[in-house]
N, C-alpha and C positions, 0 to 999 in steps of 0.2 A: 139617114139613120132614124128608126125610130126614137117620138120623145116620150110614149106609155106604155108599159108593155101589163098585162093583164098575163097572173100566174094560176092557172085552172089547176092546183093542186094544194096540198097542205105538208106540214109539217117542215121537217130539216130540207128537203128538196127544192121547198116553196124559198125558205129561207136564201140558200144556195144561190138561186137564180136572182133574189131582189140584189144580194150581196153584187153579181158582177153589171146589171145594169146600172145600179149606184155607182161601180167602179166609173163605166160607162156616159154617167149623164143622163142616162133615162129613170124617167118617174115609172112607180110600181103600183100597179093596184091589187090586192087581194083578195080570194072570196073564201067564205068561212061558212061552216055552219052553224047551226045550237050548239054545242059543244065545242064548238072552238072557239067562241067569241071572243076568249081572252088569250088565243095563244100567240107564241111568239111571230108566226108568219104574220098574224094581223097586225099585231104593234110594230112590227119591221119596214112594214109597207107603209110609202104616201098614203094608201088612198085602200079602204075596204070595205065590199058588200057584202051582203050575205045574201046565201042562195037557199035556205031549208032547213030543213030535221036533221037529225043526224043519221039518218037512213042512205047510204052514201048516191043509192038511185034516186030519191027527192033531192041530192043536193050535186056532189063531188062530180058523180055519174048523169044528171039533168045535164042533156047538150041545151038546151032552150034558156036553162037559169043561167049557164054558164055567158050563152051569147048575151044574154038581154045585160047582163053585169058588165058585158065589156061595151056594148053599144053606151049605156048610160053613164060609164065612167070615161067614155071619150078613149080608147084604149086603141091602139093602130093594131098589135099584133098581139097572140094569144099564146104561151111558153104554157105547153102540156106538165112538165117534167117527167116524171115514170110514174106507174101505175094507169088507174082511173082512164081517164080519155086519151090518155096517149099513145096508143096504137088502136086505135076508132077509127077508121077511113070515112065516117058518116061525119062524126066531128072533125076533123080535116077540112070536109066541105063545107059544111056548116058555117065555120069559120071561113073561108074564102066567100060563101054565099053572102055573107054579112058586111063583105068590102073589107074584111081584116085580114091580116097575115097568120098563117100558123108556122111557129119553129119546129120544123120537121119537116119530116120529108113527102113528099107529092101522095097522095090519095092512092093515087095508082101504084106509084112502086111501095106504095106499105100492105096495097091489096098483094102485090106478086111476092113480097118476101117478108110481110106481118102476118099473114097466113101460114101457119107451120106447113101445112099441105099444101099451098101453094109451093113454095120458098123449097119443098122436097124435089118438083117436079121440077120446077125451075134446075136443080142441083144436078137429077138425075140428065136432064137434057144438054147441061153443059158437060156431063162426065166431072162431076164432081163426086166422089165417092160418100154414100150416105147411108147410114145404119139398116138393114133390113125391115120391111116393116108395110103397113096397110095403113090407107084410110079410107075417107069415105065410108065413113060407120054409120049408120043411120040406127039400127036396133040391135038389136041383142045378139040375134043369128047372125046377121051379118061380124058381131066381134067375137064371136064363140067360131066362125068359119076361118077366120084371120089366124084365130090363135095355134088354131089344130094344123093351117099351113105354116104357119112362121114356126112353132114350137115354143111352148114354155122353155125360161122365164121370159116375161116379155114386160116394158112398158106402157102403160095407158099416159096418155097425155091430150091437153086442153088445144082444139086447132085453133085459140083464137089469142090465146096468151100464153105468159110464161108465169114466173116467181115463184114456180112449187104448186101454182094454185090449176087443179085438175090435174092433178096426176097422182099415175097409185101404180106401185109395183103388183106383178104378180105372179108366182112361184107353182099355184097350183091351180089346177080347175075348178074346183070349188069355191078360189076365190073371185073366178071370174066375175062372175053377176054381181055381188056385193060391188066388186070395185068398180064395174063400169058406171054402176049407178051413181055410185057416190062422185066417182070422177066427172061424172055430166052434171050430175046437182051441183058440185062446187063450182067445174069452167061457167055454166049459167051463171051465177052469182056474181061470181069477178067482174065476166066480161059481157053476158048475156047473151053466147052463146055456146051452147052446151057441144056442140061438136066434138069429137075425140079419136084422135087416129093412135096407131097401134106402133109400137117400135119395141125389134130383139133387144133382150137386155145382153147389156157388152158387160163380164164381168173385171170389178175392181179399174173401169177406166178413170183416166183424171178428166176434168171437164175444163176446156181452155177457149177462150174466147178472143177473137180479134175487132182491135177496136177503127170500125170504118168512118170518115171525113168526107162529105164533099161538097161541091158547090152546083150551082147551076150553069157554071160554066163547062161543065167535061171535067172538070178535075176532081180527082178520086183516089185518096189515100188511105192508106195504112198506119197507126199505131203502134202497130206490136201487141203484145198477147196478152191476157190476161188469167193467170191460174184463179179458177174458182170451183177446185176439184171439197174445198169443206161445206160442206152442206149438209143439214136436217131436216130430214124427213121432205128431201131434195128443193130445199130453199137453202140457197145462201146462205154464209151466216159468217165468212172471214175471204178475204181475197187480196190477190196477191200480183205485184208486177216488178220482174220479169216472172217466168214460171219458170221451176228449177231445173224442167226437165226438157225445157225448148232451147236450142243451139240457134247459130246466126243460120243455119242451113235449112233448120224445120222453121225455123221464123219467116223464111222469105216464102216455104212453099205455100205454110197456110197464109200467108195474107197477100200472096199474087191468088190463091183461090178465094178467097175473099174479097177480094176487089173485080175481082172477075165475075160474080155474081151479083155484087151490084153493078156494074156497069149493066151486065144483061136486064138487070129491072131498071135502069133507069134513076139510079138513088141518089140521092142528095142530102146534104146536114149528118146528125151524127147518127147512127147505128153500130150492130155488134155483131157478126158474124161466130156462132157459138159451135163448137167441135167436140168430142170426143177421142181422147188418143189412148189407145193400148198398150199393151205393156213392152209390143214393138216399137212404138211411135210410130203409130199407121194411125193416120185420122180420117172423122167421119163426119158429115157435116149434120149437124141439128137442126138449126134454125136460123131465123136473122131476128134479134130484135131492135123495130122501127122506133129507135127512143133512144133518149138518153139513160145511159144504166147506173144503177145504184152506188154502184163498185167505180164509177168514173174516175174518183180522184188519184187512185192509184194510178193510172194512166198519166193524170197531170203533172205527178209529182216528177214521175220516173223523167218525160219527155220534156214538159215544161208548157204544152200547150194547154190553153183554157179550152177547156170543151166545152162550156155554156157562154163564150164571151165568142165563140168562132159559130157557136150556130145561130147566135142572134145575128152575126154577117152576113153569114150564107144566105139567111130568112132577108136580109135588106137589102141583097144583090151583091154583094163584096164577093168575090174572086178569095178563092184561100190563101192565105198570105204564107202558107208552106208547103213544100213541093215534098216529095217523096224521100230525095236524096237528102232534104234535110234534116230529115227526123234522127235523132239520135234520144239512145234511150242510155239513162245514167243513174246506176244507183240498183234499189231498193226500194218497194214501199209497199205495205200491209196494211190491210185497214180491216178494222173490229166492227160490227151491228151493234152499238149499245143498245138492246130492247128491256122494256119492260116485261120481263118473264121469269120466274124461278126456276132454277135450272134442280135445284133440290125438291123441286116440288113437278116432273115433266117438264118444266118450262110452261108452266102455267101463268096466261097472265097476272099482272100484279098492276093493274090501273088502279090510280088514288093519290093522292096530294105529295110531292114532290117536297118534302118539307127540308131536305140540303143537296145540292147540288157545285160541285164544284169540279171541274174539268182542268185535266193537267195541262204543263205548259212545258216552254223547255225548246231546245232546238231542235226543228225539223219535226215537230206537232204540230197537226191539224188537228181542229176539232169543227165537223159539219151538228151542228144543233139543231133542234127544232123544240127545243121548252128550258124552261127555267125555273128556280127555285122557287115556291108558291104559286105553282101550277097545278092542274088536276091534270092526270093523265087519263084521256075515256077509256072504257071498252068499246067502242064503237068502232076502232079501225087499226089497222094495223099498229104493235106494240112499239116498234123503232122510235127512239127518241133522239138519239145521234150516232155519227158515225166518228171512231178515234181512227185516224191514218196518220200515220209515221213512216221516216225517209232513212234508208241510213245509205252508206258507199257500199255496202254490202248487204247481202241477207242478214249474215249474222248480226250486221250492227244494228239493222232492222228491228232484227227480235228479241235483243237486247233491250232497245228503245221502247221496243213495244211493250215491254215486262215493265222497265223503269215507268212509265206512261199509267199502267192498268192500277199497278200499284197506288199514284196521285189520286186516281179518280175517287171521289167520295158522294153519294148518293145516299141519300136518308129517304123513308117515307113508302119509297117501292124498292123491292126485289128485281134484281137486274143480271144481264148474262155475262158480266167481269168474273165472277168465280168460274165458269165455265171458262172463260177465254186465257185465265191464267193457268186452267188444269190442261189445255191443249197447247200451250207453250213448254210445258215438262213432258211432253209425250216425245218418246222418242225418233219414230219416222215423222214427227213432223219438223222438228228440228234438223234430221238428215235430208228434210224436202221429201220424202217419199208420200206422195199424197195420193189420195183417190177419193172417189164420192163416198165407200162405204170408211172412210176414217173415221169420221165425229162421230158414227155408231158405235164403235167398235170402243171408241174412246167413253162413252156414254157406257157401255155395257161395263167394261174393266171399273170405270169406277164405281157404279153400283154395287158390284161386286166388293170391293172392298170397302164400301162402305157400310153393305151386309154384314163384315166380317167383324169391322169396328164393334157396330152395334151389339152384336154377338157377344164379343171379348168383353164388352163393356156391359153388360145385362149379368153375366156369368159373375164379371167381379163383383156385382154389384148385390148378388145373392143373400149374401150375409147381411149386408145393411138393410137390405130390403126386410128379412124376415125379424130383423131386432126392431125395425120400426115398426110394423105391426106387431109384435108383443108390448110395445110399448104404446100404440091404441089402444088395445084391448086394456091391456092394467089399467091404464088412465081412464075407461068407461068403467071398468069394474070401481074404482077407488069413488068414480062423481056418484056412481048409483049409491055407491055405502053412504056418501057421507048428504043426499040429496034433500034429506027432511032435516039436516043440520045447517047448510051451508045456502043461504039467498043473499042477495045483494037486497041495496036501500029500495030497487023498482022493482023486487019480486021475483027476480032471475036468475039462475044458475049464472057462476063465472067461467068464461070459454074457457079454453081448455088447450094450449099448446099442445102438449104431448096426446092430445084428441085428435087437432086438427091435421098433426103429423100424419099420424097412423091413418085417420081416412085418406088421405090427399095420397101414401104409397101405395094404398088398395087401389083408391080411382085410377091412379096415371103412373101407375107400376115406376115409381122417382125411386134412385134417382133416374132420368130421364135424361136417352142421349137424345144430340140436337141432329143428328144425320144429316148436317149440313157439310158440303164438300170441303 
């Protein structure tokens, strides 16, 4: 077994993984950049470098800063987590060229199924059923030739990653060009490569994921599925395990097709086998991603297996200590994105000093973190500050918990997406489990809308007070002019004027003033 393990990432993830090494016996080391000097992944770890700016290609994304940090820290093996380098096949090698270990899986099988268009071809070849669609795009004609065959609507998406990031619906031709562009500028950014292949839009599907195990000895398991149909602006943003609408009969098809496909690449350690299912429950397959996912602990909770404590095995030559037959999945469990984002405001970020933080507790709470109370939160990378996951025996007692849970949570200093996750707990198909990716839109849209209406009712009522407070400006400037060559204070100056400062301040900022927060 390894005794150092070097975490090429940041935040609650980095956290995550020092958490079960410690469990382990293995020492940690971290790397950080300018902006992170102080956070909580660096003070968690034995042991931490830093690699750069906060520019995440000088630092997160540098494969060279990353090695030379683990060479100098004496580090055996190198735990990607998600994002950044961890579906990189260059950094894979990298790391084995350096004589270290990397937790993940083989270069090669993350080329044949971390590749979206690979991982298609691969799917099509096994007759595995996959969404209609093109790649190999290289310019414009070639995605404008795609579209006119496949038909609008159709998705654009990133061949080289996932997370939301490169991709863009679209509905009409005219938005073609705009989006492809902006979809190749983003995938560039994320992943550095701008690649982007083409898929029919499935309307109102849910999006369900299976979670794959293996080792280097031929053994290759299944998890069971994970619902991640809530998403914005097709990022995650809540998920769910078991999924409401998968039976023991749709659970065994998709994750014998999903172990079927890795076996064909060759895969090992953890991965996610990601689907699409219709309002038949007919699935599609999307992609694989070569990593550990965001959404893991749902998975932990329900089964009981560590998924970052089995792929530091797998990475050290361990045989998986559980076979197929014995997977059993019990319960319930939901997990929330705490991010830093106003949800009243688009979800705009809200980075800046964390001045209260306190995280609920209770039975069958988790809480994944990545900062603490007198922290600065950057702009510089993604907003996620932790993850709330709750267990119940059932969904319902799930979301009960989860309510009870969102409630405790107290955050001062930044604006955060608990108002939003407590307005999609009263929604009513999500409570009935009727989900699909265009939900949190639709949830997003309704409440705007009534929130318009509020403001509305309340501007209206608000008429009368509004126009007796500016008559009571004006009188109040009329009364200081009369009395102006009467009336100076000991330094020379007029005395302010309350019923002055009234009456401007309802003119400037039309008060009273609603707060149009949800």
């Amino acid at each position: 077994m390894f005794k150092k393990i070097l975490i090429a990432n940041r935040g609650e993830i980095a956290v995550r993984v020092m958490r079960a090494c410690r469990e382990m016996g293995i020492g940690t080391v971290a790397v950080y950049s300018e902006p992170d000097r102080k956070s909580l992944h660096v003070r968690y770890a034995d042991e931490a470098v830093a690699i750069g700016p906060a520019p995440s290609r000088q630092s997160y994304l540098n494969i060279e800063r990353v090695i030379d940090a683990a060479r100098s820290s004496g580090a055996e093996a190198v735990h990607p987590g998600y994002g950044f380098l961890s579906e990189n096949p260059a950094f894979a090698r990298a790391v084995a060229g350096a004589g270290l270990t990397f937790i993940g899986p083989d270069p090669e099988a993350m080329e044949r199924l971390g590749s979206k268009t690979a991982a298609r071809d691969l799917a099509t070849a096994a007759s595995v059923p996959v969404v209609p669609g093109a790649q190999n795009l290289h310019d414009f004609d070639d995605v404008q030739q795609a579209a006119e065959r496949i038909g609008l609507p159709v998705m654009l998406k990133a061949a080289a990653g996932g997370g939301g990031k490169g991709m863009r619906m679209v509905t009409a031709s005219e938005q073609l060009k705009s989006s492809w562009r902006d979809a190749s500028s983003e995938a560039y950014n994320a992943f550095g490569d701008e690649t982007i292949f083409m898929e029919k839009l499935i309307e109102r599907p849910r999006h369900v994921e299976i979670q794959l195990l293996g080792d280097r000895h031929g053994n290759l398991i299944h998890l069971g599925e994970r619902e991640c149909s809530l998403q914005r602006r097709h990022q995650k943003v809540m998920e769910e395990c078991p999924s409401p609408v998968v039976d023991e009969e749709l659970r065994q098809r998709m994750g014998e097709t999903a172990v079927r496909l890795g076996r064909l690449a060759g895969y090992s350690n953890a991965g996610t086998a990601e689907f699409l299912v219709d309002a038949d429950r007919n699935f599609y397959f999307l992609e694989v991603n070569a990593r550990l996912q965001v959404e893991h602990p749902v998975t932990e909770l329900v089964t009981g297996v560590d998924l970052v404590k089995e792929q530091i095995r797998i990475a050290a030559g361990e045989r998986l200590a559980i076979r197929q037959q014995d997977v059993r999945m019990r319960g319930a469990a939901i997990e929330c994105r705490i991010s830093a984002e106003d949800p009243a405001r688009d979800f705009f970020p809200s980075p800046g000093l964390i001045a209260a933080w306190h995280m609920p507790e209770g039975p069958a709470v988790r809480n994944d973190s990545g900062v603490y109370e007198g922290w600065r939160v950057p702009l510089d990378y993604d907003p996620l500050m932790a993850k709330l996951i709750v267990w119940g025996r059932d969904r319902n007692e799930a979301v009960a918990r989860l309510g009870r849970a969102l409630e405790e949570y107290e955050v001062g200093g930044v604006e955060t997406t608990i108002p939003f996750f407590q307005r999609v707990l009263k929604n009513d198909d999500f409570l009935a489990g009727r989900l699909d990716t265009g939900l949190v839109g639709r949830i997003l849209e309704s409440a705007a809308a009534a929130d318009g209406r509020a403001r509305e009712s309340a501007n209206n009522g608000a008429g009368g007070r509004l126009a007796e407070a500016q008559i009571a400006g004006i009188l109040a400037a009329a009364l200081e002019v009369g009395s102006e060559a009467r009336t100076t204070t000991a330094r020379g100056t007029r005395p302010s004027s309350a019923w002055k400062r009234a009456g401007r301040d309802a003119q400037l900022h039309n008060w009273p003033r609603s707060s149009g927060r949800p």
